[in-house]
C-alpha positions in Angstrom: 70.8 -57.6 9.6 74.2 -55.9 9.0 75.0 -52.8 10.7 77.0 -52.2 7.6 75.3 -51.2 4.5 77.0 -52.6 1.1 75.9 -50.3 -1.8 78.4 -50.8 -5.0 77.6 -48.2 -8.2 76.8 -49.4 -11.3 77.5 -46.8 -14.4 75.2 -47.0 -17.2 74.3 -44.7 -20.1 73.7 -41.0 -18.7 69.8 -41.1 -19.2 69.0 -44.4 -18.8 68.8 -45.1 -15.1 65.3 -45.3 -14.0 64.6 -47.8 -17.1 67.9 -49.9 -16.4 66.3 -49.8 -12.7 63.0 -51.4 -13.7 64.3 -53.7 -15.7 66.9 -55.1 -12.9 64.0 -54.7 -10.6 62.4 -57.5 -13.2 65.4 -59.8 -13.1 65.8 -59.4 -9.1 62.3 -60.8 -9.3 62.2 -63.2 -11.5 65.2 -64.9 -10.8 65.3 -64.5 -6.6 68.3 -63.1 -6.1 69.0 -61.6 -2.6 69.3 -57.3 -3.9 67.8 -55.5 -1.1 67.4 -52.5 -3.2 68.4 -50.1 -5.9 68.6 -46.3 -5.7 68.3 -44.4 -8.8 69.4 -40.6 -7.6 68.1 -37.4 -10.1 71.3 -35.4 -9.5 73.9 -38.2 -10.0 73.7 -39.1 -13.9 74.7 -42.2 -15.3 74.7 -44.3 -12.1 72.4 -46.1 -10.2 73.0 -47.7 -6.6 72.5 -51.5 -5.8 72.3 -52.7 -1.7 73.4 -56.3 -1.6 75.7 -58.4 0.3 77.7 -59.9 -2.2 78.9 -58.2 -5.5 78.4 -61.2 -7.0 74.3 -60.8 -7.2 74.9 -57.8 -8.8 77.5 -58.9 -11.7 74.4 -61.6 -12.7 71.8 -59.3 -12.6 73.9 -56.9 -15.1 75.4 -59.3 -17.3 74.6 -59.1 -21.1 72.6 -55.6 -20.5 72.4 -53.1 -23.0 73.4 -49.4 -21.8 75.3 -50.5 -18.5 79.2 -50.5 -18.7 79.6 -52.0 -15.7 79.9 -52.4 -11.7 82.8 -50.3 -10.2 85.0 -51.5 -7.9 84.5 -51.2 -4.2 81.7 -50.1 -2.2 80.1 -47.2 -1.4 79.7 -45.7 1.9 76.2 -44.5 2.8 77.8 -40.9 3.8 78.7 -40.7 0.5 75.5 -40.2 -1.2 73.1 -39.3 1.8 73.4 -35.9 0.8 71.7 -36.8 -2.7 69.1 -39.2 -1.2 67.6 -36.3 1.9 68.7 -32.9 0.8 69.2 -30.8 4.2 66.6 -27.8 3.9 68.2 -24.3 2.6 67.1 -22.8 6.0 69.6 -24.6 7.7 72.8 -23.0 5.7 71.3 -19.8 5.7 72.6 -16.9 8.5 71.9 -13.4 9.7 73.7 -11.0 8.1 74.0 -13.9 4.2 73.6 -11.9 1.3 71.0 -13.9 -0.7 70.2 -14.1 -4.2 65.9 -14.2 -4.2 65.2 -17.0 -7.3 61.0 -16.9 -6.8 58.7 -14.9 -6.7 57.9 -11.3 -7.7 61.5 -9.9 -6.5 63.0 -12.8 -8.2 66.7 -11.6 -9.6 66.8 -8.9 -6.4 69.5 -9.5 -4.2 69.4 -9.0 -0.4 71.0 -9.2 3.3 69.0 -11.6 5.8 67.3 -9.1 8.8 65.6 -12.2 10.7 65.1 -16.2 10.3 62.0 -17.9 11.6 63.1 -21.5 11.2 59.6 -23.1 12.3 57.4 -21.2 9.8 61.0 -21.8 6.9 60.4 -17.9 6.7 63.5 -15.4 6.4 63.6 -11.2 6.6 65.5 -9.6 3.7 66.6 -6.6 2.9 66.2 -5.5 -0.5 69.4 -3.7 -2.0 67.7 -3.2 -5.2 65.1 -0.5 -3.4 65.6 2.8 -2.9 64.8 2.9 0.7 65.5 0.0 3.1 62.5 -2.4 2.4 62.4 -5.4 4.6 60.3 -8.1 3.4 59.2 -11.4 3.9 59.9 -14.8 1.8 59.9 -18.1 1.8 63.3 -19.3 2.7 63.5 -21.9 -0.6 62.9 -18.7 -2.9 66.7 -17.9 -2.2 70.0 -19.1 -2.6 73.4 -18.1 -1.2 75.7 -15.2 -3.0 77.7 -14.7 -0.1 78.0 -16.1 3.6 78.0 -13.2 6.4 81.7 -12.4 7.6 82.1 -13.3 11.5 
């Protein structure tokens, strides 16, 4: 096996991704060709990813294909679209002292300053600016999202 990974994009109509992936899963198939796989990522519209050693595989798996315009040129580093294929968890950007923006739940819209983060239970503290007294609670640390990072 290579230690390097060759993954070239493919643009197609925005939309169309998971279908075009099924039917070049189909080809791959039917025709042997040597595509170790094809990545079809949610948050990156109108491309989809194709592992293979040679671009060549992929230009005769595409060719004549309605809704794709294309391979592009080059390849794609893994590093590149990691970030897209395992997310890192919204615990691990968040810090004491964050002013958060709470997006579930029954104080979703409040906003708030992080007290306390329990990283093995994905629990933070918050501070409630919205209350009239200081009111610590208690949340699930995907029911928020960053407004501000703490000042050091």
């Amino acid at each position: 096996m290579n230690d390097k990974v060759s993954i070239y994009a493919v643009r197609v109509t925005s939309g169309q991704e998971k279908n075009l992936a099924l039917l070049l899963e189909a080809r791959i198939k039917s025709n042997n060709i040597p595509i170790k796989s094809i990545i079809v990522l949610d948050r990156i519209k109108g491309f989809i990813f194709v592992e293979c050693d040679l671009p060549v595989y992929i230009d005769k798996i595409i060719y004549g294909v309605r809704y794709i315009k294309g391979r592009m040129s080059g390849i794609i580093d893994y590093e590149e679209i990691e970030k897209f294929v395992s997310p890192k968890p919204i615990i691990d950007s968040l810090d004491i002292n964050d002013i958060v923006e709470i997006i579930g739940g029954p104080f979703r819209g409040m906003k708030g300053k992080i007290l306390y983060i329990n990283k093995d239970k994905n629990e933070i503290k918050v501070e409630i600016f919205e209350a009239a007294y200081p009111l610590p609670i208690t949340i699930n640390a995907d029911y928020v999202k960053i407004v501000e990072k703490a000042r050091e």
